[in-house]
N, C-alpha and C positions, 0 to 999 in steps of 0.2 A: 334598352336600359342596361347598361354595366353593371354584372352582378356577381359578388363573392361571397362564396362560403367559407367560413371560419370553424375549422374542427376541433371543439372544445375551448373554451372560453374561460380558460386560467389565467398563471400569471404573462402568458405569452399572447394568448387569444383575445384578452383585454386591451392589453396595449394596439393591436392590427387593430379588434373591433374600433375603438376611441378616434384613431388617426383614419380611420378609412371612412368614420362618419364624418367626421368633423369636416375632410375633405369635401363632403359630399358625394362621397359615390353613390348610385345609382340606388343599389341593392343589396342588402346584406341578408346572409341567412347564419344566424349561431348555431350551434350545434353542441350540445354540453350533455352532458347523462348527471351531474353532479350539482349537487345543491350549494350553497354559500355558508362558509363554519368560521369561525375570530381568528383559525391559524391563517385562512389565505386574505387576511387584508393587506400583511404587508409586501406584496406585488401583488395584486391580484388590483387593479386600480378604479376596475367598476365598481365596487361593492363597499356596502357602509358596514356598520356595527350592526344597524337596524335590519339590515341583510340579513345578516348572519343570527342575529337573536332570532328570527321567523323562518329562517333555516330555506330562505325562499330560492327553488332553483336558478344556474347560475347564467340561462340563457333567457329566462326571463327577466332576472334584473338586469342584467347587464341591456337587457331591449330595452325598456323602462327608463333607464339613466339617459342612456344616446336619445332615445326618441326625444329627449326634455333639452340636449343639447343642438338637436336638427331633428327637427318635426320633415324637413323636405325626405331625407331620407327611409325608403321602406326598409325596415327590420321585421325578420322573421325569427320568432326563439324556436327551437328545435327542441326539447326537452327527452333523449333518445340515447340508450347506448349504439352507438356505431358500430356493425359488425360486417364481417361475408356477406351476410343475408340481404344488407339494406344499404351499404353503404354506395353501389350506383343507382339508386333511388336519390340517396337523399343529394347526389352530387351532379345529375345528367343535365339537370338544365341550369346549373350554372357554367359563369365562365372563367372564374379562376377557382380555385381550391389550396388554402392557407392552413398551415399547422400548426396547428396553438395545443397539441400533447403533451401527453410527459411520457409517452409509452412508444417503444417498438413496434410492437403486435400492431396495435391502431394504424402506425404507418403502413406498416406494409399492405397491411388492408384497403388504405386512402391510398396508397400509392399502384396498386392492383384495377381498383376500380380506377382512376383516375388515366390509366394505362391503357383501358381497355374503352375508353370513352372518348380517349385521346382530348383530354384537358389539361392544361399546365397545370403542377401546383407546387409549393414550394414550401418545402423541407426547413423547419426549423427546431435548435433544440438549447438550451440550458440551463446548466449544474455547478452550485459552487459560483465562481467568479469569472466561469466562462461560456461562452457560445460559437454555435455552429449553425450557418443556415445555408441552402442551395436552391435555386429554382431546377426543378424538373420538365422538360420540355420533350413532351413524346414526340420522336422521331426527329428529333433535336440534337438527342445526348443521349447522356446514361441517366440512367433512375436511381433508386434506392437501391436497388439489389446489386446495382453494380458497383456500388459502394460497399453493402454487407448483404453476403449471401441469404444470410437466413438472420431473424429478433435474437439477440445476446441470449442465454441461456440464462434461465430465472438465480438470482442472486448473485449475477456474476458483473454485475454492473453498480457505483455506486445508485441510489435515488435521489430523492428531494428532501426523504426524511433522514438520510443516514449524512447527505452531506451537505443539506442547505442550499438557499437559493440566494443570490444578491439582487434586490432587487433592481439594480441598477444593467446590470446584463440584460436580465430579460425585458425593458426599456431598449435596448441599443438594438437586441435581435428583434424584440416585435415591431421596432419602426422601420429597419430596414427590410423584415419581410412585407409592412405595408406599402413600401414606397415601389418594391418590386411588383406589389400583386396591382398598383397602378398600371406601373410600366407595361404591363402584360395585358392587363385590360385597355388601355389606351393603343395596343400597336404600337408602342415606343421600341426606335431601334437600338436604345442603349440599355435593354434586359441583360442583365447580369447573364452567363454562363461558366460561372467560374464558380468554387468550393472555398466559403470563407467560413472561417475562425479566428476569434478574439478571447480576449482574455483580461481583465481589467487590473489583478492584484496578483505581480506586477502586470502592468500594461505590453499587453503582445498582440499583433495581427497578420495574419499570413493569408492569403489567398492563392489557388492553384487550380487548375483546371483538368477533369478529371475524364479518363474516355471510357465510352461504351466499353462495356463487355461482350465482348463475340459469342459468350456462351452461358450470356444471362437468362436464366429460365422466364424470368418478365418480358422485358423491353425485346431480348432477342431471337425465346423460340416463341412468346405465345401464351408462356401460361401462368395463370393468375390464381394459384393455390392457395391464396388468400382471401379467397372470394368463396371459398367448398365451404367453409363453417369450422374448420378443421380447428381456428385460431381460436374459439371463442371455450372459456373454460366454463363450467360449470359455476364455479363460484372464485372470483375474482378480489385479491387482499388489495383495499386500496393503499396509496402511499401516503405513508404519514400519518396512520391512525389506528386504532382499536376496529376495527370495521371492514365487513365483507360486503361485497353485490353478487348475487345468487339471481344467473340466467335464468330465466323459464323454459323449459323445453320449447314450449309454442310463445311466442312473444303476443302481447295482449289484443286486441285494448282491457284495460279492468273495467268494471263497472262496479263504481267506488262506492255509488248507493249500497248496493248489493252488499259488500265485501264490509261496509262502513255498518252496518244493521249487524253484521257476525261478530266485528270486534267492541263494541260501543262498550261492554262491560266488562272487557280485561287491562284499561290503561285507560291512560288521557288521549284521547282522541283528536288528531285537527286532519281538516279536509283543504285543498284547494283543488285549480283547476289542473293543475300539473301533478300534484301526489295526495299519498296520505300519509299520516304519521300515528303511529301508536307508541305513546311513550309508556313506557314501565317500569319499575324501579332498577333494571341491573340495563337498562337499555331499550335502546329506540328502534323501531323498523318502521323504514318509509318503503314506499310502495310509489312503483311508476306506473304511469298509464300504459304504457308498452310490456308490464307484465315485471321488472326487475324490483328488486327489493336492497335493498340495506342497511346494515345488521349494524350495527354499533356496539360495543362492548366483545366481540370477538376478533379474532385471528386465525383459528381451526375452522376448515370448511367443511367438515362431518356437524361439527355443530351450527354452524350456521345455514347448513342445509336440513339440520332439523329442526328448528327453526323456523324455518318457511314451509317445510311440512305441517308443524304444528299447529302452526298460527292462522297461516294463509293456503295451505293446498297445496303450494306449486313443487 
């Protein structure tokens, strides 16, 4: 059975997951660390309002939706941050690997493990009115790194909250990264190997083809320094909000019983099988089963690692 994993299930991840059900492919697995909030409906194309009012993570609805559109299709939600530690786990036994991020760091990570597993997967990304995608083909071509040595330095790139998203781009890029993660799962001899970019407002398109790097630390001596842990920060500012995710040292499982009996008398409490929530008057912390948390109403990560000391231990 033909089977793709889909890394993060936003406004890019939504559109692969949709068209590669609808197709009928074989097998999907989502993959998202992130819950559903009223700013991502407008691209984000799985997700209702009723999503996002129960704040239900974003690989389970998005599983929920497709399963109601093709029951033939197996969908797996992933409810996980992606790091070094897990990310050739959660990718060895599939057979393509698609990019539905909005982050650097993530890639190079998916792009390390994905290197060292020797699975295609293919690189997509956009901001504004424009986009960028490439298939990665180990020992095909070049990778990510042979494009950019090392993740842009923190703040030195727009994002999604500084410069917006159209949602009509990321439609053009997530379809044509699905039609690609076909071709690659079918043995189609017409897989793209070329470096495209569009741009809608005004309308521009350019494609060009890009060569290995003879002295890319990835693809050409061997090493996957993306894979050590090195990349994962402590506590991570998500884009586009008031709000931190604060690592675990050790990643979980929780045991929500447990943890849910300690907070039941400091906020509003809700439970599912993917998180928990404790709301409180200046803000929320939800708790993953894999041990991460996220803080709502902050931006400083001294505080919102006290925070998760206070509250939860970690």
């Amino acid at each position: 059975m033909t089977s793709v994993a889909i890394v993060r299930v936003g406004a890019l991840g939504t559109v692969v997951a949709n068209a590669l059900a609808r197709a009928g492919l074989g097998r999907l697995r989502l993959i998202d660390r992130d819950y559903v909030e009223p700013s991502n409906l407008q691209r984000q194309i799985l997700y209702t309002e009723e999503d996002a009012r129960l704040g239900v993570p974003k690989a389970e609805a998005a599983a929920r939706h497709l399963g109601l559109a093709n029951s033939s299709v197996s969908i797996e939600p992933v409810v996980v941050h992606v790091n070094g530690g897990n990310a050739v786990e959660l990718q060895k036994d599939m057979d393509v690997i698609v990019d539905g991020s909005d982050n650097f760091t993530l890639r190079f990570v998916v792009n390390d493990a994905c290197l060292r597993l020797k699975k295609p997967w293919i690189y997509g990304g956009a901001l504004g009115d424009s986009g960028v995608t490439m298939n990665i083909l180990p020992g095909e071509g070049p990778c990510l790194r042979c494009l950019l040595s090392s993740p842009p330095s923190p703040g030195s790139q727009p994002t999604c909250a500084s410069a917006g998203v159209l949602n009509m781009i990321t439609g053009i890029i997530g379809n044509i990264e699905a039609a690609e993660a076909m071709k690659i799962a079918l043995g189609s001899p017409e897989v793209r190997k070329t470096f495209l970019s569009l741009s809608l407002w005004p309308p521009a398109f350019h494609e060009g083809r890009l060569e290995r790097d003879p002295d890319c630390p990835a693809c050409a001596l061997g090493r996957y320094d993306f894979l050590l842990g090195r990349e994962s920060a402590t506590a991570i500012h998500l884009c586009g909000r008031d709000a931190m995710q604060v690592n675990p040292a050790t990643a979980g499982p929780v045991d929500f019983d447990i943890l849910s009996e300690r907070l039941k008398d400091l906020g509003d409490l809700r439970v599912s099988p993917f998180m928990l929530v404790l709301s409180m008057k200046d803000g929320e912390i939800r708790v993953f089963r894999d041990g991460r948390a996220m803080i709502t109403g902050v931006r400083d990560e001294a505080q919102a690692r006290a925070l998760c000391a206070e509250y939860l231990g970690l």
